[in-house]
Each structure stands twice: as C-alpha cells, then as structure tokens.
N, C-alpha and C positions, 0 to 999 in steps of 0.2 A: 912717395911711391914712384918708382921708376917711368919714365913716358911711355917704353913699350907693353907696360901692364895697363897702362889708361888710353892707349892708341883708340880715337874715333875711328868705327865702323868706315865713314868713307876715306880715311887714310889707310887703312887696312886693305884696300882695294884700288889702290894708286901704288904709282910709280918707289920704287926701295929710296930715291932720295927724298920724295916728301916722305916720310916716315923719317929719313935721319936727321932732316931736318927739323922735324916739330918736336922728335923725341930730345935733343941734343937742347935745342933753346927749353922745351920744358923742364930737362931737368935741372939747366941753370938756374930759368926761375923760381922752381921749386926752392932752390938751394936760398937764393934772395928773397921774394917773396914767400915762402909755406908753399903748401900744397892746396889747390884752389883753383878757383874761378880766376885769378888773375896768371898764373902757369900757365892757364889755357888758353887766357886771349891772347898773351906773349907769345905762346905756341903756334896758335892761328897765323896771327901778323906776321911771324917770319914764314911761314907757306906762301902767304899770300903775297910777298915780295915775289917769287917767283913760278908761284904754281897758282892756276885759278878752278872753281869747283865747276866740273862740267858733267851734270846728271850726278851720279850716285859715287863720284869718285872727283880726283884731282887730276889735273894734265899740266904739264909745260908751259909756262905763257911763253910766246914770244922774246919778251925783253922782261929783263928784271924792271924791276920798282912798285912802288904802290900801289894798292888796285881802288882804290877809291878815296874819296874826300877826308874820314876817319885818318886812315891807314897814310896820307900824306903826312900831318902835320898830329896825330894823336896825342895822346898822355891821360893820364888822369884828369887833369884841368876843362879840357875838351874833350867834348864827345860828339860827335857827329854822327849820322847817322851811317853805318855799314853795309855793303850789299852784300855781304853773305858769303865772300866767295867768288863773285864773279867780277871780273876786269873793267870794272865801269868806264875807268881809264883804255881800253880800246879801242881802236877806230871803229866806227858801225860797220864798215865792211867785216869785222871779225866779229864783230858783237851777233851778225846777220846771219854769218857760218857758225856758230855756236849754235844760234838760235833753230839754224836749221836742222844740227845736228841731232837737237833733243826734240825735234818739231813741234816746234813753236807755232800753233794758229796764227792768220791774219800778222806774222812778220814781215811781210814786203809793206807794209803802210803802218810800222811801226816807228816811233822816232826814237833817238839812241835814248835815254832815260825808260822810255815805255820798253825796250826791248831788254836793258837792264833789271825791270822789275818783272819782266816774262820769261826771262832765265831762271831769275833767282825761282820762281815761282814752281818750273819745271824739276829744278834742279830739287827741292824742298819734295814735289812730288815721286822722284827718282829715289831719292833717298830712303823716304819710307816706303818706298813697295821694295827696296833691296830688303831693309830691313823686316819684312813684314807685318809692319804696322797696319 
C-alpha cells in the first residue's frame, strides 16, 4: 500500500517534507520488508533523523541525527527503549522550550530525562484530542 494512503494522522498535519519523507522510505520498505509494522518503524526512524513530534504534529529539529538511544545504534538485534518522537538527544535548554511550548507543569525543576518523559506525555495527550479520542 502506497505511504500516502497509510500517512499517520500526525504527519498529515506537519510540515510536506516530513510526509515525503516517511512516504518515500515507507515505500521502500514495503518494497524489502512487506507491508507492516516494520515499514512503519523504518518510516518513523527516518522522521525522526530530522523532524521531532511536538504536541499533535512534527517540526523541524534543529540538526539532523538520532533522537534517542534506539534510533542511535538500532536494528532488530537491539532494542532500546524509544521516546516516541521526541529529541531526547536535545540540550535541556530546547527540551525546556518544547516543554514550555506544549505546557508542561512544574518544568523549571524538571531534569532533562524527566522532561523527556513530560513531553512525550503531552505530546500522547495532543495527539488524541486532535484525534478525538
């Protein structure tokens, strides 16, 4: 199935390069792997090289590269755990402007992991009230 027929709800409301990007490596994977749950996380992983999920859509990161522990060094063999989307890899000074973006409670006495896991948190809440879950 083509990417732009299975485009995630919050790609569909980000930026036209994240769209040609997760459509373009999905459909390669599809072409190597099938159609699947691994199309997808291939899909994901190349976003997240350059886009990070902020609230109910994707943005621009700063700089290219990995956005977490997973996403450094992945594969099948390894699995680490993922933040979802968000630039774990960040300075806290932007992890802080994120945070503040989507406001994030008690974030000035947060440390950089706690405010990675208060993003993802926000961002999981963002997502389903776009969606109206």
């Amino acid at each position: 199935m083509p990417g732009r027929e299975v485009l995630p709800s919050t790609l569909r409301r980000s930026p036209e390069k994240a769209q040609r990007t997760w459509e373009k490596t999905h459909d390669s994977a599809v072409e190597t792997y099938g159609e699947g749950e691994r199309a997808h996380r291939a899909a994901f992983a190349a976003v997240k090289h350059t886009f990070e999920k902020v609230g109910d859509h994707w943005e621009p990161k700063g700089r290219k590269g990995p956005s977490d522990r997973q996403a450094e060094g992945g594969g099948p063999g390894r699995r680490a755990p993922t933040a979802g989307g968000v630039d774990a890899n960040a300075t806290k000074d932007h992890l802080m402007e994120v945070a503040r973006k989507l406001d994030v409670p008690g974030r000035s006495r947060m440390t950089k992991p706690e405010l990675v896991t208060a993003i993802g948190k926000a961002n999981d809440r963002a997502t389903r009230k776009a969606r109206g879950d």
